[in-house]
C-alpha positions in Angstrom: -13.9 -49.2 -14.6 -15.3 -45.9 -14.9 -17.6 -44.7 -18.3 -14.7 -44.0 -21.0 -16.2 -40.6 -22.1 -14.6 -37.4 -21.8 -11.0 -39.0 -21.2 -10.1 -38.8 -24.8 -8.5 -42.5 -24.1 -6.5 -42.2 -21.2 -9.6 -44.2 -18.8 -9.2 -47.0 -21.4 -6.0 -48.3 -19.7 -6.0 -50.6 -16.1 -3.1 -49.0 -14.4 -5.2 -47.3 -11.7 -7.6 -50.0 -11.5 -4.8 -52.7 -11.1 -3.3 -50.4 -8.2 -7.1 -50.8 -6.2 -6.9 -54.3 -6.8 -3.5 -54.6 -5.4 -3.8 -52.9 -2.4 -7.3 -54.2 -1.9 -5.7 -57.9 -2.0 -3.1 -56.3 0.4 -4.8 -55.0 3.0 -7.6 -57.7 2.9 -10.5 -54.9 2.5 -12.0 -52.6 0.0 -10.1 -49.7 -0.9 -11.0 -46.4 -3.4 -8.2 -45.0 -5.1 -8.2 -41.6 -5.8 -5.0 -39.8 -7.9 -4.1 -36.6 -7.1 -4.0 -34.0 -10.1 -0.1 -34.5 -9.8 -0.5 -37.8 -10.1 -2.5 -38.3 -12.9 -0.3 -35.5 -14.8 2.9 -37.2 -13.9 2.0 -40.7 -14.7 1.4 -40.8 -18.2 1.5 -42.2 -20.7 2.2 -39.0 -23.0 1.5 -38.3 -26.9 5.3 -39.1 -28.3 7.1 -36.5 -29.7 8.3 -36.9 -33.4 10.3 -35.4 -36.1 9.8 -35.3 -39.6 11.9 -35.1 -43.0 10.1 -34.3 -46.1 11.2 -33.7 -49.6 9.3 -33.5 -53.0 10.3 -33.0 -56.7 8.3 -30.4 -58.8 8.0 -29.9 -62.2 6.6 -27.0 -63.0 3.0 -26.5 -60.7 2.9 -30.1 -59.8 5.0 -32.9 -57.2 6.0 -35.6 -59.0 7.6 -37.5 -56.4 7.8 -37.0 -52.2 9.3 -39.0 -49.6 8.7 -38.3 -45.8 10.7 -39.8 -43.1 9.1 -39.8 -39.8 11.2 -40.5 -36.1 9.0 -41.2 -33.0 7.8 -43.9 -30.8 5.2 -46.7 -31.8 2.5 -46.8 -29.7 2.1 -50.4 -30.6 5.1 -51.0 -28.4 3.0 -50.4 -25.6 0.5 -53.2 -26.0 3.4 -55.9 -25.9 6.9 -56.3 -24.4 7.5 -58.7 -27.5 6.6 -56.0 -30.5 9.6 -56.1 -32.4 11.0 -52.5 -32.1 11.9 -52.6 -35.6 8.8 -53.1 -37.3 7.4 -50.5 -40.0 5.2 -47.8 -38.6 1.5 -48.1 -40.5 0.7 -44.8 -39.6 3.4 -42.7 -40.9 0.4 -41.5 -43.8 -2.7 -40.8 -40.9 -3.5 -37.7 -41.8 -2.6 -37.4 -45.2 -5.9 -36.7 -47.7 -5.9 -40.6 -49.5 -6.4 -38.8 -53.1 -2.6 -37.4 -52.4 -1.4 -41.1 -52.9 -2.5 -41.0 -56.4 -1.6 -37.4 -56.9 2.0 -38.3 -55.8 3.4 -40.7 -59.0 6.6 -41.6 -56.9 6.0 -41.8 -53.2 8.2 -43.2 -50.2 6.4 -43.5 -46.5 9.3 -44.8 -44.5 9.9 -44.2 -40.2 12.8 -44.8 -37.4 11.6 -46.2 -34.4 12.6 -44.2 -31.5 12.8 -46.2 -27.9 12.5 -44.1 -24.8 11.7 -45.2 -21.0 8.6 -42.2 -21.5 5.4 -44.1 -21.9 3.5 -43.1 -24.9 -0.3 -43.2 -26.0 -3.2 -41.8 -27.9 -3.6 -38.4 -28.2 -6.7 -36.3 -29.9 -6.8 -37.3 -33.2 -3.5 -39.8 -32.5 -0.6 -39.5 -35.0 -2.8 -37.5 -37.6 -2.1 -34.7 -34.8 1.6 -34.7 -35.7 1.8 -36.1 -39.0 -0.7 -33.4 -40.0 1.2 -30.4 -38.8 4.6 -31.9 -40.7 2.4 -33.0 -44.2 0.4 -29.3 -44.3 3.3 -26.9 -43.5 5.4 -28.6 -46.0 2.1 -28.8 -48.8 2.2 -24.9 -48.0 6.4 -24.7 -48.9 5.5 -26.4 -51.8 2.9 -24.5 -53.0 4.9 -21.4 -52.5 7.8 -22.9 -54.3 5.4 -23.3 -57.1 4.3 -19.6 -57.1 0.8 -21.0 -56.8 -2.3 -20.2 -54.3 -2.2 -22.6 -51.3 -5.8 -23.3 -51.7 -5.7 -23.9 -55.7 -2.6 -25.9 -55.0 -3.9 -28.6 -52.7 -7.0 -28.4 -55.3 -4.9 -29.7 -58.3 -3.3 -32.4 -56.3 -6.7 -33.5 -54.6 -8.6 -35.7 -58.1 -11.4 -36.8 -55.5 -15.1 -34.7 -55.0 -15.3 -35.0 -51.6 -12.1 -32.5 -51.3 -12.4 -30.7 -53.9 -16.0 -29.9 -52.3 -14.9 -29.2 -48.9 -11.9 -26.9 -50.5 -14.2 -25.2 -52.3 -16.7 -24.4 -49.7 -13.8 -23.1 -47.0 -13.0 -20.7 -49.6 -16.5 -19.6 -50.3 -17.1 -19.1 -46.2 -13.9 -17.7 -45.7 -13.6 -15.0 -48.8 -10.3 -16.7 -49.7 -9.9 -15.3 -52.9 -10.6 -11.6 -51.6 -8.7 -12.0 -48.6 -6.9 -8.6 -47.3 -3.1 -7.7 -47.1 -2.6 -6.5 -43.6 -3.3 -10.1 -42.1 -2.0 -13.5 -42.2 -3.9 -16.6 -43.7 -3.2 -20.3 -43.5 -4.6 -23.2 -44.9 -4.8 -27.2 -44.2 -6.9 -30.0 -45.0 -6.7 -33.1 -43.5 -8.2 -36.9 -43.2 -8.5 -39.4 -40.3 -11.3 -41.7 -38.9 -13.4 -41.7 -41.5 -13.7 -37.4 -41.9 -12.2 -34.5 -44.2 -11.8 -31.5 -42.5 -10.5 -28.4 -44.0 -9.3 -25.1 -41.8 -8.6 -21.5 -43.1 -7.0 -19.5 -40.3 -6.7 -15.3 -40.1 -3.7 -14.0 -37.6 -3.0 -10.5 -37.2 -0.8 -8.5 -34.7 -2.1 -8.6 -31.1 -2.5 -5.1 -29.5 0.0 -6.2 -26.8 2.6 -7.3 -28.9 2.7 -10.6 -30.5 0.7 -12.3 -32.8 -3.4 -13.5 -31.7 -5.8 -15.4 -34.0 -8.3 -13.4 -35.3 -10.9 -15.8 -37.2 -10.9 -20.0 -37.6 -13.3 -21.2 -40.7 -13.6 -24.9 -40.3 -15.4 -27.2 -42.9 -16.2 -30.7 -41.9 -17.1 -33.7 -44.3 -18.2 -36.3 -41.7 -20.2 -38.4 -44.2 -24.5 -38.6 -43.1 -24.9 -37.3 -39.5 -27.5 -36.8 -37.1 -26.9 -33.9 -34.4 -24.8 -30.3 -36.0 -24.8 -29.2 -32.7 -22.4 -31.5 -31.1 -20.3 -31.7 -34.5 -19.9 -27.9 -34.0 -18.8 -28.2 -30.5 -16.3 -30.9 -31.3 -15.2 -28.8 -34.0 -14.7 -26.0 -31.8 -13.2 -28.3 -28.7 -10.7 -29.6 -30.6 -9.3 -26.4 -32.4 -9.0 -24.8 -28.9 -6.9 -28.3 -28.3 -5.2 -27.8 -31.0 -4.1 -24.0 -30.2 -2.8 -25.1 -26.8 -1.1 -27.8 -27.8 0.6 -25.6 -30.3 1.0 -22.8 -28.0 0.8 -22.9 -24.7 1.4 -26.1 -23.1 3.9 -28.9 -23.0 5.5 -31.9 -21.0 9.1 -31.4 -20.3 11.3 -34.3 -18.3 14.1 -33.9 -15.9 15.6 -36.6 -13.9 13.4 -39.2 -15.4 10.1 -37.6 -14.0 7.5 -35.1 -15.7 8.7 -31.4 -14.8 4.9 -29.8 -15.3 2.4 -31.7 -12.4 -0.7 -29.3 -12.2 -2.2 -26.4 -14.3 0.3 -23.6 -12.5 3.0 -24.6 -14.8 1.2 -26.8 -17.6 -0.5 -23.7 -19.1 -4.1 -24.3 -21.4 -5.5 -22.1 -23.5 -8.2 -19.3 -22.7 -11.5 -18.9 -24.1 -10.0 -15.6 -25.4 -7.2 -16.5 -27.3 -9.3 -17.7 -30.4 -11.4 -15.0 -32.5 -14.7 -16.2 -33.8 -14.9 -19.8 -35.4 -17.5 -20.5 -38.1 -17.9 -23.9 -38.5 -19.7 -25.2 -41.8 -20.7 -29.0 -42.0 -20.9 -30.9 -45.8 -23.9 -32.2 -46.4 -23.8 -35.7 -48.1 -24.8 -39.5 -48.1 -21.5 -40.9 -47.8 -20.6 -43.1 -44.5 -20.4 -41.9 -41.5 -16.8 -40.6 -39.9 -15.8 -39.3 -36.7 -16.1 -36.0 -35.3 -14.4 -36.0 -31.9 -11.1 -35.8 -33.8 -10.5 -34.9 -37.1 -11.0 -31.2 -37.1 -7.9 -31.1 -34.5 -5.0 -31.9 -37.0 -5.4 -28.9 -39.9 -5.5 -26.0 -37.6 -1.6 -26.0 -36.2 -0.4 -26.0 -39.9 -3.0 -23.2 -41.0 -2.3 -20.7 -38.3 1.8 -21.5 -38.4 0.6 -21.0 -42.8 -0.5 -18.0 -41.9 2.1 -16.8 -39.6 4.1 -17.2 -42.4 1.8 -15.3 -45.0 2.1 -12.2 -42.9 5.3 -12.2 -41.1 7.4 -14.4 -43.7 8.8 -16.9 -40.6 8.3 -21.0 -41.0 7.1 -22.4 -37.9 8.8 -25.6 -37.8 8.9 -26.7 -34.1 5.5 -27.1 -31.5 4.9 -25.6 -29.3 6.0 -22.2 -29.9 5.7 -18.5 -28.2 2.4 -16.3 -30.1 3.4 -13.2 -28.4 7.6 -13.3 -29.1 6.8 -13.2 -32.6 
């Protein structure tokens, strides 16, 4: 097996070492086995697609109850030909900030298990990288129903330091409260592996038509660290991840077989299509939490919040067009 790093999970599986052995064993000889780039793209396995439902009850400035329904494949079906297709789906709330749980009096966390022959797998940031578009975009329509600021929103249903910290500080670096009229801004804040990362994201109108992010302030609350540098260049990595994924690329099937095999049809982002990102890192003695991941989940709800702030459209399907808005 080959070192793990830099294949965001996909090396951790056996299928291409299982097909060296078995030609190996076939032909009576050592063998390399090398897949093509149409290969590898074709073969899976493929971060599931899902759908959610969400609802919530307000009285006055605050949710007193919320229910979310999520439909998608279980990854844990992979692992065993005997997981019982019916069992609940722990990670319907990966994503979610914990101190929402007790913000939220009346809660329901509830999924339907979708079965397709498409093998599924981790993903950057796993099902926090759903979940978190679908639990942000819909904090946003509630704040709005509310008639309350996004940021101060999240803030009153947040009763925990650590947030209320890193909220504060993304509105300090990003002039939230003095933000201007002629763009769009978008907030999230998330929670997975251990991290809190907030995300504050400007869009304006691109000069050739469309819409282009101007400006990405990211605060990250990984608990005691040791090197900023590579936080800030996970940071940055995975909010360029993020905008593709969001954007510009996607799997589509036909015939049983993925449609996109190489980078001539599965399109990735450019260095260009992101304005400046400021990335500010919490200082604190808590435990440590990851940083390869977490800072990938708030930005898709923040730019689609901001979208929204300036142009008055709900994103509510991935991946969508930037320049046929």
């Amino acid at each position: 097996m080959t070192f793990l790093g830099g294949g965001f999970g996909r090396k951790a599986f056996t299928d291409y070492t299982a097909e060296a052995v078995f030609i190996s064993k076939a032909v009576k000889a050592p063998v390399k086995v090398t897949w093509t780039r149409e290969d590898d793209m074709t073969q899976g396995p493929f971060r599931p697609g899902a759908m959610y439902k969400l609802q919530a009850g307000l009285k006055g400035s605050r949710i007193q109850s919320y229910a979310m329904k999520m439909a998608a494949q279980n990854m844990d079906l992979q692992d065993s030909p005997r997981f019982d297709k019916k069992a609940f789906n722990p990670n319907t709330i990966e994503g979610l900030c914990e101190p929402y749980m007790l913000a939220f009096r009346h809660n329901s966390f509830s999924d339907i298990p979708t079965v397709s022959p498409i093998p599924v797998m981790w993903w950057r940031s796993v099902y926090a990288s759903t979940n978190g578009f679908a639990y942000e975009s819909f904090m946003d329509e509630c704040a709005i129903a509310a008639g309350k600021d996004p940021l101060d929103f999240r803030k009153s249903h947040l009763p925990n330091e650590r947030h209320q910290a890193v909220l504060d500080k993304l509105a300090e670096i990003s002039n939230w409260k003095s933000r201007g009229k002629n763009s769009g801004w978008g907030i999230a804040i998330t929670e997975c592996f251990g991290s809190i990362t907030g995300e504050a994201v400007k869009v304006g109108k691109a000069p050739e038509g469309g819409l282009r992010v101007e400006k990405v302030f990211a605060v990250m609350d990984c608990g005691w660290y040791v090197n900023p540098d590579i936080i800030r260049a996970q940071v940055e990595g995975s909010i360029y991840m993020a905008y593709g994924a969001a954007t510009t690329h996607e799997t589509t099937f036909a015939d049983g077989k993925a449609v996109e095999d190489n980078f001539n049809s599965y399109n990735l982002p450019r260095i260009g299509d992101v304005g400046e990102i400021v990335v500010h890192i919490m200082e604190n003695e808590e435990k440590p939490g990851g940083v390869g991941e977490p800072a990938l989940p708030p930005f898709a709800p923040a730019m689609c919040n901001a979208i929204f702030d300036l142009t008055g459209k709900r994103i509510r399907k991935l991946p969508f067009n930037m320049q046929a808005l």
